[in-house]
C-alpha positions in Angstrom: -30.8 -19.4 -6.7 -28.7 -17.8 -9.6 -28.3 -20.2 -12.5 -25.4 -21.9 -13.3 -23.0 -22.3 -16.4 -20.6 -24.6 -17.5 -17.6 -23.4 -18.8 -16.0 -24.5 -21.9 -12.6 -25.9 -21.7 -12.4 -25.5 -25.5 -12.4 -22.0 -24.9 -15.2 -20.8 -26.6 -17.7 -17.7 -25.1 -19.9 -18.6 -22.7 -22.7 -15.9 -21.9 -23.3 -16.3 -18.3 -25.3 -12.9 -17.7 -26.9 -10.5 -20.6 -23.9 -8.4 -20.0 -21.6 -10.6 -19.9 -19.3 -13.7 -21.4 -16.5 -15.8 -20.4 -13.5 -17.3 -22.3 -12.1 -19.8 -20.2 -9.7 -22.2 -22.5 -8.5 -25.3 -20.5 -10.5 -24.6 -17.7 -13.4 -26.7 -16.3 -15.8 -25.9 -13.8 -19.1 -23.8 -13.3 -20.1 -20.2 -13.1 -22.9 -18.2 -11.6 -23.5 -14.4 -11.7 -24.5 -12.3 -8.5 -26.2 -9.3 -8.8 -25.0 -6.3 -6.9 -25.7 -6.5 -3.2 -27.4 -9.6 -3.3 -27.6 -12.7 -0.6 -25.8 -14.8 -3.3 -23.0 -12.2 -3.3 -22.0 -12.0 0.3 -22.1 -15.6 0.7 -19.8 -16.5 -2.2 -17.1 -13.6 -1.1 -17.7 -12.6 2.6 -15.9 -9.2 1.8 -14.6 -7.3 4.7 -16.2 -4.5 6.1 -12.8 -2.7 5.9 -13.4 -3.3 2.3 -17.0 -2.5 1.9 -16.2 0.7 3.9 -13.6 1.8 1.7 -15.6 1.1 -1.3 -18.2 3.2 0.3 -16.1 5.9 0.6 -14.6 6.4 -2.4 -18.0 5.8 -4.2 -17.1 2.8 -5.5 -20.2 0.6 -6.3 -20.5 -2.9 -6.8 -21.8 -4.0 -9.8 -21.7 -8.0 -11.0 -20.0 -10.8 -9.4 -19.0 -13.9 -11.2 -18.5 -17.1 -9.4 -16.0 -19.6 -10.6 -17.1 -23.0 -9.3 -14.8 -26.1 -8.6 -12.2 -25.0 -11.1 -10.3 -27.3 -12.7 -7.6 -27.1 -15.5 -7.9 -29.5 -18.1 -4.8 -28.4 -19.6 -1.3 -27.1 -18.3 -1.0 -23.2 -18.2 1.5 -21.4 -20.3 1.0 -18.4 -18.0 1.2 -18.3 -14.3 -0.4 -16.9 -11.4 1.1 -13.5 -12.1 2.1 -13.0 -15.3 -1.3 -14.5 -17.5 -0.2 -16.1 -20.5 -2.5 -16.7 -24.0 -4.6 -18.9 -22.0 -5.9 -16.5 -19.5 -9.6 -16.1 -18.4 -10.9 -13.6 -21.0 -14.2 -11.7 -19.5 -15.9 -9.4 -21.2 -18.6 -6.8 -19.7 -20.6 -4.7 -21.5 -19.5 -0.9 -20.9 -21.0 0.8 -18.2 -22.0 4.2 -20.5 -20.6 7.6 -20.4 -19.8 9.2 -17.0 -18.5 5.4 -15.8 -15.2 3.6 -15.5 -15.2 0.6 -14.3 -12.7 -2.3 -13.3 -12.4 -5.8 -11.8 -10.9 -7.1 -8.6 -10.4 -10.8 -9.0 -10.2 -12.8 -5.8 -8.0 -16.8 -6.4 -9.1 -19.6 -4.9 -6.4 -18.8 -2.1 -7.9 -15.9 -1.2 -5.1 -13.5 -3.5 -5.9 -10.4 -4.5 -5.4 -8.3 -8.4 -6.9 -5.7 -9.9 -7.7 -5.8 -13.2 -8.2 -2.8 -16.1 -9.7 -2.9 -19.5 -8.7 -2.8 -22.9 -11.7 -1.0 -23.9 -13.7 -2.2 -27.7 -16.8 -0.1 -28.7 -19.6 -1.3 -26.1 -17.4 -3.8 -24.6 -14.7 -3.9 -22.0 -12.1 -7.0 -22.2 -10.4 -7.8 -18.8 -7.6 -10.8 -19.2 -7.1 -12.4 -15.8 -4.5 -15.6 -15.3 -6.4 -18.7 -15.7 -3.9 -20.7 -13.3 -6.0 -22.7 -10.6 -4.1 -22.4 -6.9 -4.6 -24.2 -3.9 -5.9 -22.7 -0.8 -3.0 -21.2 1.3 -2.0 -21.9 4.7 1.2 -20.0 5.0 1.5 -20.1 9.0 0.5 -16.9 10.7 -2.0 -15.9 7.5 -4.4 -13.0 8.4 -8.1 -13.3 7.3 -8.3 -11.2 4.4 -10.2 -8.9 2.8 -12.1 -11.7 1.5 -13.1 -14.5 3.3 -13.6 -16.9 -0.1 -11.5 -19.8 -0.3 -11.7 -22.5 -3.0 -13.5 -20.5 -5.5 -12.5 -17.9 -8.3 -14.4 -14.5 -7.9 -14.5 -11.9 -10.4 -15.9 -8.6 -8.9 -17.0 -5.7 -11.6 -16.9 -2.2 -9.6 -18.3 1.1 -11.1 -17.6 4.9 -10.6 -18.8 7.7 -12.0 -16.4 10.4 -13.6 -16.4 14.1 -13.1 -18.9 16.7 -15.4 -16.7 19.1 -17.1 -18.6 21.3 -19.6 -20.6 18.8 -21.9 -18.2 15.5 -21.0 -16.9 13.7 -18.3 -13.7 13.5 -17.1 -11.4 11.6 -14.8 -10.0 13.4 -11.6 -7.5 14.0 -9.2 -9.5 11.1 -7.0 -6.4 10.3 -4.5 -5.6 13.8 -4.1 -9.5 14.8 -3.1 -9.5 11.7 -0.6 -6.2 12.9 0.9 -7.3 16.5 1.3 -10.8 15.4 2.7 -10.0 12.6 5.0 -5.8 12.2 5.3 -5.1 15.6 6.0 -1.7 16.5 7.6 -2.1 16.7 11.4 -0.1 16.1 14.7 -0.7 14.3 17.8 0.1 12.8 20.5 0.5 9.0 21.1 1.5 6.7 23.9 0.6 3.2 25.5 -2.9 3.4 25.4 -3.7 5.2 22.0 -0.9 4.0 19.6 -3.3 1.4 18.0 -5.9 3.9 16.7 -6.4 6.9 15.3 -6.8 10.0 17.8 -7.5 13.8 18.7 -5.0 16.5 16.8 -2.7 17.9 19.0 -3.9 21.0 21.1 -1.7 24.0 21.1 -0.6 23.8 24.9 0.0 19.9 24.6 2.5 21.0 21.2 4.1 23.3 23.3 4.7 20.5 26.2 6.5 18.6 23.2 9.1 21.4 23.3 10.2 21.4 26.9 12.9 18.8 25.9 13.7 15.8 23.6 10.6 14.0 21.9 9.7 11.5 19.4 8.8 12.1 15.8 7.0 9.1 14.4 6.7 9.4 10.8 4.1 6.7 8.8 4.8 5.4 4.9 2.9 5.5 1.8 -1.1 5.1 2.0 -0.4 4.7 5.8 -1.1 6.3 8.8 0.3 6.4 12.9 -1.9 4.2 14.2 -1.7 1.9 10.6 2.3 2.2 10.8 3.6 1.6 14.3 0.7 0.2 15.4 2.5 -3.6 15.7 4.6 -2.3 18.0 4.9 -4.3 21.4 3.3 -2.3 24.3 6.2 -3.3 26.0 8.3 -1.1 23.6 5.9 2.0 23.5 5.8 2.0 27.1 9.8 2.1 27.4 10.1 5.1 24.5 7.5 6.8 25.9 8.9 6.8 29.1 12.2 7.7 27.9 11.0 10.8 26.1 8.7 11.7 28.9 5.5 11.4 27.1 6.5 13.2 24.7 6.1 11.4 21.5 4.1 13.0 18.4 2.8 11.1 15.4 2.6 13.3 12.4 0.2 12.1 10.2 0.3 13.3 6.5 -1.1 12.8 2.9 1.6 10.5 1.1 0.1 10.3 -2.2 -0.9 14.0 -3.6 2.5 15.8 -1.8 5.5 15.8 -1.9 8.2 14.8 1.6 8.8 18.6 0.8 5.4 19.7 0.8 5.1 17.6 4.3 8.0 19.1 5.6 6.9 22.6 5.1 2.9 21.9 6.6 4.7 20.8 9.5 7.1 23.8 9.7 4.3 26.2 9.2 2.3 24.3 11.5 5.2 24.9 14.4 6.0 28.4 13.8 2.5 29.2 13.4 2.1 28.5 17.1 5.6 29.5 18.3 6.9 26.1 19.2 10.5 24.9 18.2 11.0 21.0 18.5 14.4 19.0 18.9 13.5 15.4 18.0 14.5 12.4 17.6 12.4 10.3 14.5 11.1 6.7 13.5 10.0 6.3 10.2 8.6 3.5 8.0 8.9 3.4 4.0 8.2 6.7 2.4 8.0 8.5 5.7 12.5 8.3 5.7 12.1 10.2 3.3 10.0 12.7 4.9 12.8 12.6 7.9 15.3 12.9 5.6 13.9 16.1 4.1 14.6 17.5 7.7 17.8 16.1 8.3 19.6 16.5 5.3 17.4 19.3 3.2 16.1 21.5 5.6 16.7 24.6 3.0 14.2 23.2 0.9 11.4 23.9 3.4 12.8 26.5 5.5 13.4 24.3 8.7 15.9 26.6 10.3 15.5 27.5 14.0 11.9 25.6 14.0 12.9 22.0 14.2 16.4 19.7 14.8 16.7 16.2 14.6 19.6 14.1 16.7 18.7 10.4 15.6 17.0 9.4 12.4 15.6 5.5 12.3 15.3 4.7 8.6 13.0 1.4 8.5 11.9 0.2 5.0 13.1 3.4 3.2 13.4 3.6 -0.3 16.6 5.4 0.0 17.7 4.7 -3.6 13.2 4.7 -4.7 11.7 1.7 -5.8 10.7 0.8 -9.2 7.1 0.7 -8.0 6.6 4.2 -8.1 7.0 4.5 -11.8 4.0 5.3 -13.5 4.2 2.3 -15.8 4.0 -0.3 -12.3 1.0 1.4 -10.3 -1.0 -1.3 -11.1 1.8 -4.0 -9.9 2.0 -1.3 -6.6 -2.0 -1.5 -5.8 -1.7 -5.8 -6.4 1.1 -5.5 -4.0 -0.3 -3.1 -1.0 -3.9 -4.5 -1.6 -2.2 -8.5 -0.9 -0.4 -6.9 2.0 -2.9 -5.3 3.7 -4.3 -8.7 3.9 -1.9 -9.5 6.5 -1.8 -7.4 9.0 -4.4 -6.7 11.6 -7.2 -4.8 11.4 -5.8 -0.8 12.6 -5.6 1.7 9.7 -6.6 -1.0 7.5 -9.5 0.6 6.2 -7.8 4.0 6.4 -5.0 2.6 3.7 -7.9 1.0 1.9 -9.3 4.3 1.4 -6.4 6.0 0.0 -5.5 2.7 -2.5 -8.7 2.8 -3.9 -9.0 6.2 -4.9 -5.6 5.8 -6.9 -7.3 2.5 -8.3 -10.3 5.0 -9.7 -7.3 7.4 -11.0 -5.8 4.5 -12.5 -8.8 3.2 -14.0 -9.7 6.8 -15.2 -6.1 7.3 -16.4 -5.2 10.5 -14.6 -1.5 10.5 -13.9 -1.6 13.7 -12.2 -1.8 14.6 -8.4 0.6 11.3 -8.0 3.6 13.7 -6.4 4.1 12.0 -3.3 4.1 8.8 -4.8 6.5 10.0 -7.5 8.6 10.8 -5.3 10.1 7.4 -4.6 10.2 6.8 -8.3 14.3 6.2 -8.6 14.8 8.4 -12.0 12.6 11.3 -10.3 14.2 14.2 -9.9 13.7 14.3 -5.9 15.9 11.4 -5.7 18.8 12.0 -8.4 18.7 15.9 -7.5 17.6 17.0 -4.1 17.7 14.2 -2.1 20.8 12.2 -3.1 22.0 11.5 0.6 25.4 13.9 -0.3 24.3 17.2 1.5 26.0 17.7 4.9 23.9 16.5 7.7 24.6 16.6 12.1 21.9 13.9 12.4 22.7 10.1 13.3 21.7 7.3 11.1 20.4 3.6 11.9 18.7 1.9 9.1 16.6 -0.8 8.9 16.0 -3.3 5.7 14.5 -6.8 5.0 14.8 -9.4 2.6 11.4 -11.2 2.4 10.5 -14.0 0.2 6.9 -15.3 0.1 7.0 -18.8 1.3 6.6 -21.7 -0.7 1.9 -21.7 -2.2 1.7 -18.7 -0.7 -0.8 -16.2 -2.9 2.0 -13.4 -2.6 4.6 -15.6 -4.2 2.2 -15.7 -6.7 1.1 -12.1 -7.3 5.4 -10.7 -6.5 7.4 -13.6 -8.6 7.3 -15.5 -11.9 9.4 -18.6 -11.8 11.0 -17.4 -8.5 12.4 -14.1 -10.3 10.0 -10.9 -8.7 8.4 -8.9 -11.7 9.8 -6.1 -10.3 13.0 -6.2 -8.7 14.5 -9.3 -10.6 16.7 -11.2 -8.3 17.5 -7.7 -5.9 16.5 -8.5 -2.3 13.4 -6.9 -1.4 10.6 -6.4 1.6 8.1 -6.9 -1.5 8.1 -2.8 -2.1 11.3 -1.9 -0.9 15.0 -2.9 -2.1 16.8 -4.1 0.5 20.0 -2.1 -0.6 18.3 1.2 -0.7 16.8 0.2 2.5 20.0 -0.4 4.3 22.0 2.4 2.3 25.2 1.0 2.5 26.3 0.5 -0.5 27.3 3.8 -2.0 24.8 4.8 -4.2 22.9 6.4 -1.3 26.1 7.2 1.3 23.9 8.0 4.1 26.1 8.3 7.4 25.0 4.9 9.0 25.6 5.1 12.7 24.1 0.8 12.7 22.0 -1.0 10.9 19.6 -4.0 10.8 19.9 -6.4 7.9 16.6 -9.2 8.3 17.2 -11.8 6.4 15.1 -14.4 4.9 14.5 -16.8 7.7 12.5 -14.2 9.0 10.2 -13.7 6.7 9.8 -9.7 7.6 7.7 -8.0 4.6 7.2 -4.4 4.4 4.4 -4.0 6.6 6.1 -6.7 9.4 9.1 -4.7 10.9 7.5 -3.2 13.9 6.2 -6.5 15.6 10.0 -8.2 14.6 12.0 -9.1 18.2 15.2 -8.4 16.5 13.8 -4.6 15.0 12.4 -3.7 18.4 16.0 -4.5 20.3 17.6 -2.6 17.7 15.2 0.6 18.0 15.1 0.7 22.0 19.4 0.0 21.8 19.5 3.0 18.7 17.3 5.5 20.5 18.8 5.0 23.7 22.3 5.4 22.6 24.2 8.7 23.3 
């Protein structure tokens, strides 16, 4: 049984492990220290498997977990749940030695997840983590998440090693290698019974089937996949598209971190004429993949579409038309809090597949390599792919219908936490948003993207539609059944 600790409220350091001390002002309670892969450890956090297996992949180890006991605050907090404040938790670890990074993923007592990176002191590594004690959630409809703890505060310290380069070590293009390896570009086909996992690429004779008359183009976001995207769709629904299009519906799965939509775009092309096969389509897409479509509908000269690939009807669905502030380099850390919470909340396909791909960039983060982030760059708003080559101004034959939601976290829920600060989001101030998306951009309606809207579905609040909730939505199913079916 580890030993236990109790924390001083007066907020002096607290050595709860030879490597380690806590600063914990105003905060009662009691903390123990779990080894790396010990009983102790999987009892206090009952991580995932879609976690541990991402870890796993990416080489991630597990180091030290700290327990937070029965937390109680003795005085009020000047910070909150997601914006800290002088109060915070202050942990400090001893540096893992040359060749390691290392960072924390801190788990609240309702189950919310951060991550957490250093401000580094010679043999010592300070991590400052909101001291703000919340209660358990029970927003209706809550998924298990990627920890099972509840009640307690759990501090996780994850290693890595670097990259040898000559006599050093250096960080790497870690999202970039993970993409390349494991979340290649590829096509296939999907229908009612394979839509909800991963599946075979596409054969060369079932491609060519896909050109013997209209098909589907389904096109996934940002650390997503098929399967991961459009997997809430009813069956209901993918029975009636597929039958519509004859079977012929292809998901296009594609790296959305290290490339570019433009860099998707021209795989794909290749891809197609490489085989002789010219597609008319019409496409779905979620999040970053509109942009992708877009590429297609409104840029094709940038990848050298012509004669290989036309598109009648373009469904936009959580696209950051206009970017989103997330992308910037200076927010990636407020991007991973964001996906990592939401991934919590939706069921368990392409789960571990987006885990895989987040936790790379958290190892480029932590390693402080901004380079190899292209695709993600490219919804940054002041990027030149949006204020130059994609600007929603070139000519276009393609029909529009977009889709946009306003969500806001309800009331104790750990996303209100991680998203808002005094009911303002940290990001997007007071702008509607799906928690990654504005809901403007989304829509592009008003001017500053003038897309040629055919319809468009505005979800509003009551909802409660988040980024990653569209496809399972009664009112965004009607609407994509009623678009795609429209002459």
């Amino acid at each position: 049984m580890p030993e236990e600790f109790l924390l001083d409220e007066d907020g002096r350091a607290v050595e709860v492990h030879r490597r380690i001390t806590l600063r914990t002002p105003g905060l009662a309670g009691r903390a123990t220290v779990h080894e790396a892969s010990s009983t102790g450890t999987r009892a206090a956090e009952q991580t995932t498997d879609s976690l541990l297996t991402a870890l796993t992949l990416n080489d991630i180890e597990e180091d030290l977990t700290v327990e937070i006991l029965e937390p109680r605050e003795r005085t009020e907090s000047s910070g909150t749940r997601a914006a800290g404040g002088p109060d915070d938790i202050v942990m400090q670890v001893e540096d893992p030695g040359a060749g390691w990074r290392q960072v924390v993923l801190y788990v609240s007592e309702d189950g919310a997840v951060t991550w957490h990176f250093p401000d580094a002191a010679p043999g010592l590594l300070t991590y400052r983590i909101p001291r703000t004690v919340v209660p358990a959630a029970e927003a209706p409809g809550a998924h298990r998440g990627l920890t099972g703890a509840i009640g307690t505060k759990i501090l996780k310290v994850l290693v890595f090693r670097l990259v040898r380069e000559g006599a050093g070590w250096v960080g790497a293009r870690f999202a970039e290698f993970v993409e390349n390896r494991r979340h290649p570009h590829r096509l296939r086909a999907v229908g009612p019974d394979n839509y909800r996992a991963s599946g075979a690429e596409l054969s060369n004779d079932a491609l060519g089937q896909m050109g013997t008359g209209r098909a589907l183009l389904l096109l996934h976001g940002t650390f997503s996949s098929a399967h991961g995207a459009f997997g809430e769709l009813p069956m209901e629904t993918m029975r009636e598209l597929h039958a519509a299009y004859e079977g012929r519906v292809v998901a296009f799965d594609h790296p959305t971190v290290s490339r570019t939509p433009v860099d998707n775009i021209r795989w794909l092309i290749d891809h197609l004429r490489e085989r002789g096969t010219r597609l008319d389509v019409d496409v779905v897409c979620h999040s970053r993949g509109g942009l992708v479509g877009r590429v297609l509908t409104e840029r094709p000269d940038l990848a050298d579409v012509t004669d290989t690939l036309s598109v009648g009807k373009i469904v936009l669905v959580g696209t950051p038309n206009a970017g989103t502030a997330l992308a910037d380099v200076g927010r990636h850390e407020q991007l991973l809090n964001r996906f990592t919470s939401l991934l919590q909340l939706v069921p368990d396909n392409g789960v571990t597949d987006a885990l895989d791909i987040v936790l790379a960039l958290v190892k480029q983060v932590a390693a402080g390599v901004a380079e190899g982030l292209d695709g993600l760059m490219a919804m940054n708003p002041s990027a030149s792919f949006l204020t130059e080559d994609l600007t929603g101004r070139h000519p276009t034959s393609a029909r529009y219908f977009t889709a946009g939601a306003n969500y806001e976290p309800p009331a104790g829920s750990s996303l209100l936490r991680i998203a808002g600060d005094g009911g303002v989001d940290l990001v997007f101030g007071r702008a509607d948003n799906d928690l990654v998306v504005p809901t403007a951009g989304a829509l592009a309606l008003d001017g500053t993207h003038p897309l040629p809207v055919t319809d468009h579905l505005a979800v509003d609040a009551t909802s409660a539609v988040d980024h990653f909730g569209y496809f399972d939505h009664p009112a965004l199913t009607e609407s994509l059944v009623r678009w795609l079916r429209t002459e």
